[in-house]
C-alpha positions as a printed NumPy array, in Angstrom:
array([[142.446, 103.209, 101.38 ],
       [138.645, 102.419, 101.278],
       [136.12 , 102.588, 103.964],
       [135.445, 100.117, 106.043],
       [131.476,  99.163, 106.325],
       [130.098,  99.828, 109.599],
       [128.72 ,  97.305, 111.515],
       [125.017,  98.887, 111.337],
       [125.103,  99.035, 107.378],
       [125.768,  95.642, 107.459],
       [123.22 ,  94.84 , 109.856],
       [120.899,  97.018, 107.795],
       [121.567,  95.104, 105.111],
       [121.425,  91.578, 106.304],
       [117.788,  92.581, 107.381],
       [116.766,  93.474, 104.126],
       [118.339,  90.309, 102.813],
       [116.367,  88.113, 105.525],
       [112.657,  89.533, 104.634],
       [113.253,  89.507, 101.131],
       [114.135,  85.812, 101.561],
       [111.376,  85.024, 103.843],
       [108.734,  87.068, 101.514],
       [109.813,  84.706,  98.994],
       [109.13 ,  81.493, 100.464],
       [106.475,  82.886, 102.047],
       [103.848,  81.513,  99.691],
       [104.744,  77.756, 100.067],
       [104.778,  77.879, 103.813],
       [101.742,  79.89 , 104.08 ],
       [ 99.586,  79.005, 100.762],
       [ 96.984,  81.678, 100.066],
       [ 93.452,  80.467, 100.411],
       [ 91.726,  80.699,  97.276],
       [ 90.456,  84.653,  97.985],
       [ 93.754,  86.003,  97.977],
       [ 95.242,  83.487,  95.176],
       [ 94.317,  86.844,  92.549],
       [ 96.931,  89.069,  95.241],
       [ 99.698,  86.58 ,  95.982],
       [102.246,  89.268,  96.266],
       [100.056,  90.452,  98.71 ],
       [ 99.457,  87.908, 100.701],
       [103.027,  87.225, 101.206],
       [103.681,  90.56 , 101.826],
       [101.033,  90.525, 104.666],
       [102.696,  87.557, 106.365],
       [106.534,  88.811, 105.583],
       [105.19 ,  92.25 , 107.692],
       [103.471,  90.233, 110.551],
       [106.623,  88.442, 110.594],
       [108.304,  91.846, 111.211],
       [105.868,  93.287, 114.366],
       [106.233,  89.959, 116.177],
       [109.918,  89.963, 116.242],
       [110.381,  93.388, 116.627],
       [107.063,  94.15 , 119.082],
       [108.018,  91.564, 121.191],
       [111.575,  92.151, 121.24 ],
       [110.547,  95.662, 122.144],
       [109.348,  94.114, 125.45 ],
       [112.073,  91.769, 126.313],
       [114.497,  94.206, 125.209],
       [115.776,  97.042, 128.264],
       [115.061, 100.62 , 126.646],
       [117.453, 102.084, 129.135],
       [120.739,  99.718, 127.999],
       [121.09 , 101.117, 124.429],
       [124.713,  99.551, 123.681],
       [123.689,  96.326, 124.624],
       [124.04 ,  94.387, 121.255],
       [120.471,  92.884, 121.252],
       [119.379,  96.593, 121.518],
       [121.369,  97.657, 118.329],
       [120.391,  94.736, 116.761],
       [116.6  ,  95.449, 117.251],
       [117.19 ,  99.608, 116.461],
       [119.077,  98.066, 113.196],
       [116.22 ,  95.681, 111.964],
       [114.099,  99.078, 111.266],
       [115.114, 100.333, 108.328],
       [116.018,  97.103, 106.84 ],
       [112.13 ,  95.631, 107.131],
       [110.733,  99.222, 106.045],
       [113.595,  98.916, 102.967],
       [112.667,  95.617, 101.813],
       [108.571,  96.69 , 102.348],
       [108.765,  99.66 , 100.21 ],
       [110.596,  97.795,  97.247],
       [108.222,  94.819,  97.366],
       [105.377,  97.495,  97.737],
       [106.702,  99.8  ,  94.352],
       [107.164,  96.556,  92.308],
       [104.008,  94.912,  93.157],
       [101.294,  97.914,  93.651],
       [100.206, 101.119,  91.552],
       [101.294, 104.024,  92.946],
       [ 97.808, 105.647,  93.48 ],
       [ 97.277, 102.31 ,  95.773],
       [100.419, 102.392,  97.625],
       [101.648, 105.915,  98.37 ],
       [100.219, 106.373, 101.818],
       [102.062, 102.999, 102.722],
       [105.233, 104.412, 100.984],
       [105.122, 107.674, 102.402],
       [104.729, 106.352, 105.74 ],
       [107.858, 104.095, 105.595],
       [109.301, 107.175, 104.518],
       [108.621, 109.446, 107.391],
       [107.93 , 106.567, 110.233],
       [111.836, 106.718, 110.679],
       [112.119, 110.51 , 111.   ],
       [111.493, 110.952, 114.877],
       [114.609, 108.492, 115.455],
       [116.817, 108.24 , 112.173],
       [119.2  , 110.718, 112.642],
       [120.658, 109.945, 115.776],
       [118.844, 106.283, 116.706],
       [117.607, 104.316, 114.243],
       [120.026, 105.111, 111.325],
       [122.984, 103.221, 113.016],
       [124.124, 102.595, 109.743],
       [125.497, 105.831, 110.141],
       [127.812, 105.149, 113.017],
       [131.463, 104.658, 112.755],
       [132.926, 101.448, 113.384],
       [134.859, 102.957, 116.47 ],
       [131.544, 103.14 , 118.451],
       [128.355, 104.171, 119.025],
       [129.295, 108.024, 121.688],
       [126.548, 109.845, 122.198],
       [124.015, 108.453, 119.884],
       [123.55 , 105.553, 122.06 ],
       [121.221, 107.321, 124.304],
       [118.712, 107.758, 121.216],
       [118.785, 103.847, 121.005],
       [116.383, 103.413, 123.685],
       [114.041, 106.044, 121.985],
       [114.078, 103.945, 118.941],
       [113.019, 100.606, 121.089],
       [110.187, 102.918, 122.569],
       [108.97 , 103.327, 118.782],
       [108.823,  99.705, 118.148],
       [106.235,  99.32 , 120.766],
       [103.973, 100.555, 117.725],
       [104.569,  97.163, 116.439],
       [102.686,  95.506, 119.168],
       [ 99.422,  96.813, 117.672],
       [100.784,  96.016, 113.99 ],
       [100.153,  92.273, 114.996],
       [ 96.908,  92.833, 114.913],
       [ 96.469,  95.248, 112.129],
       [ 98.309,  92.331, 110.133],
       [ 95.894,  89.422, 111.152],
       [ 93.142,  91.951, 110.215],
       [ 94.65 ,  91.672, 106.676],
       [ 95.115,  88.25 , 106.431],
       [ 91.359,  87.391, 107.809],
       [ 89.836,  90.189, 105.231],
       [ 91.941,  88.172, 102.403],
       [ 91.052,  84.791, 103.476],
       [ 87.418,  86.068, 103.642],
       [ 87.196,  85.275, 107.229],
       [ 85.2  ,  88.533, 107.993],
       [ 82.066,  87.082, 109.735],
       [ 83.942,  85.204, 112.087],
       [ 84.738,  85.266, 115.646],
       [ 87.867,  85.339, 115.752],
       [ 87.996,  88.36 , 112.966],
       [ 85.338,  90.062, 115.967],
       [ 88.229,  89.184, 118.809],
       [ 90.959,  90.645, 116.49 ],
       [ 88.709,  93.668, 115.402],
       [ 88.45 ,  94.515, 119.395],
       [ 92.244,  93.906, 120.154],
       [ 93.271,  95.509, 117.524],
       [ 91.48 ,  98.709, 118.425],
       [ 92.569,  98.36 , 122.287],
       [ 96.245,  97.783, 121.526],
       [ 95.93 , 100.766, 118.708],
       [ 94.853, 103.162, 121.461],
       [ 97.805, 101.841, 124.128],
       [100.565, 100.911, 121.501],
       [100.011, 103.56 , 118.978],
       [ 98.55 , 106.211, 119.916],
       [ 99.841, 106.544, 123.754],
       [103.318, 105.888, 122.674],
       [103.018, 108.761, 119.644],
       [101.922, 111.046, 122.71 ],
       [104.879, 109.943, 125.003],
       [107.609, 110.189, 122.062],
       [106.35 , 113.863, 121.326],
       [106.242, 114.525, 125.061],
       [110.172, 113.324, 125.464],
       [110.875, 115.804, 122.64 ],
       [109.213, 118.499, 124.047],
       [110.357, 117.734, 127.683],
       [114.32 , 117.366, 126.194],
       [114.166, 120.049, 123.193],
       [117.55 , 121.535, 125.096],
       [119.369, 118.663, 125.232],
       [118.426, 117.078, 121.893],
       [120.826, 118.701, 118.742],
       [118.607, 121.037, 116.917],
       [118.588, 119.125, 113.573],
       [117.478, 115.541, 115.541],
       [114.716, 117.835, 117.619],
       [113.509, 119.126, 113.946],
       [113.187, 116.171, 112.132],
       [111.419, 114.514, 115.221],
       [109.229, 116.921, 115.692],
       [107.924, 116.853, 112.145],
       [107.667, 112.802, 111.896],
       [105.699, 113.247, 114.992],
       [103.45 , 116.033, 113.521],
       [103.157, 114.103, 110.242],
       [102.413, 110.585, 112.221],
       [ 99.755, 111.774, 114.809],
       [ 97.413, 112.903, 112.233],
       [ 97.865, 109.685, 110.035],
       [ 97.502, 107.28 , 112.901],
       [ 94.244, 109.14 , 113.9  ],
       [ 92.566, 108.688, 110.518],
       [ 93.998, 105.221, 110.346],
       [ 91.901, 104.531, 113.931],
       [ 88.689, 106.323, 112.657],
       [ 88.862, 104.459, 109.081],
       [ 88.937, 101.224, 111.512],
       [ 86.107, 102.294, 113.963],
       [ 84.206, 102.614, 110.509],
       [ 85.59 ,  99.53 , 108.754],
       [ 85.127,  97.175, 111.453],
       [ 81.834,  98.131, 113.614],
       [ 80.08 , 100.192, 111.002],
       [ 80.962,  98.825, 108.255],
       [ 78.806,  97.871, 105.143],
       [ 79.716,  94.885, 102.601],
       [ 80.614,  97.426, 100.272],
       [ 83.308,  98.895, 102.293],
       [ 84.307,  95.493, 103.039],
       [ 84.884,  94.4  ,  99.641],
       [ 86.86 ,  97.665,  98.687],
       [ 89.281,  97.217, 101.576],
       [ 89.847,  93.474, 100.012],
       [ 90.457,  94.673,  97.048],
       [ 92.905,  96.836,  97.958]])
């Protein structure tokens, strides 16, 4: 008798159907200004992944953390690894590896704090979600992140359209550092804090695995903020035209 698919690898699916469809028509509903026409695969990819943090940032605010088996909060927990699925395919087809691999290995571990109980609903059976709907809400929490990958997006899209000497690239620059600091790094310190606070009540593989994304994450994140202090307020056209490049 074969298995029946559960509902969250279909889900999972389905996302990674949707973004690869949207990344493909992408280009003629955003055309790339002439500076990015050498990177189209980038620029779509830019604009597929901004697509990504507004839905799932802002559905991380409408959404209640604290009613995980309320469909629209499986539904968000189940977009995850479809999005970060579809990214890293586009991402190894498009980019050399020596270009790509912190991207890539960050898709690979941003899931770890969450997966095995939260995120990976794939994994549940089709007779319900028990006791891994309480790790639901953890995995909204995380998409908070996504809030401050609005901006890190637009930053990418105004470098590519060569819209660095503008105000609104300034505004951006500045939002995207304040949300970075409230978004990223704040909610990296509370998701490690939960862990620590509810290591006796969390199974020992899920306390494990979360406690090594976090370890992995915080450090990343960190250089990611200082490489953007740099970048973006003491920068030199140099540095500017390497990060385009990119």
């Amino acid at each position: 008798m074969p298995m029946a698919l559960s509902p969250g690898l279909l889900l999972v699916a389905g996302s990674f159907a949707a973004f690869r469809l949207l990344n493909r028509g992408l280009e003629r509903l955003v055309p790339p200004p002439p500076s990015a026409r050498r990177n189209r695969w980038k620029w779509r990819n830019i604009w597929t992944s901004l697509a990504h943090s507004v839905l799932s940032g802002g559905g991380a605010l409408g959404v209640p953390c604290h009613s995980p088996s309320w469909p629209p909060s499986l539904l968000m927990a189940s977009l995850i690894p479809g999005y970060f699925l579809e990214d890293f395919v586009d991402m190894l087809c498009n980019q050399k590896l020596h270009q790509s691999w912190e991207l890539l290995f960050h898709h690979s571990v941003v899931s770890l704090p969450v997966a095995p109980e939260g995120q990976t609903l794939a994994l549940v059976p089709p007779g319900g979600l028990g006791d891994r709907s309480r790790y639901v809400g953890f995995a909204l929490v995380a998409l908070l992140v996504e809030i401050n990958s609005i901006f890190l997006h637009l930053r990418q899209i105004l470098l590519m359209a060569n819209l660095v000497h503008t105000t609104c690239y300034r505004l951006n620059s500045i939002i995207n550092l304040g949300t970075y600091v409230v978004f990223r790094i704040a909610t990296l310190a509370w998701m490690t804090h939960w862990l620590f606070l509810n290591r006796e009540n969390v199974p020992p593989a899920t306390y494990a695995v979360g406690t090594v994304g976090m370890a992995i994450m915080t450090p990343m994140n960190i250089i990611l903020f200082y490489r953007l202090l740099r970048s973006d307020f003491f920068k030199s056209s140099r540095d500017v035209q390497r990060e385009k490049e990119q």
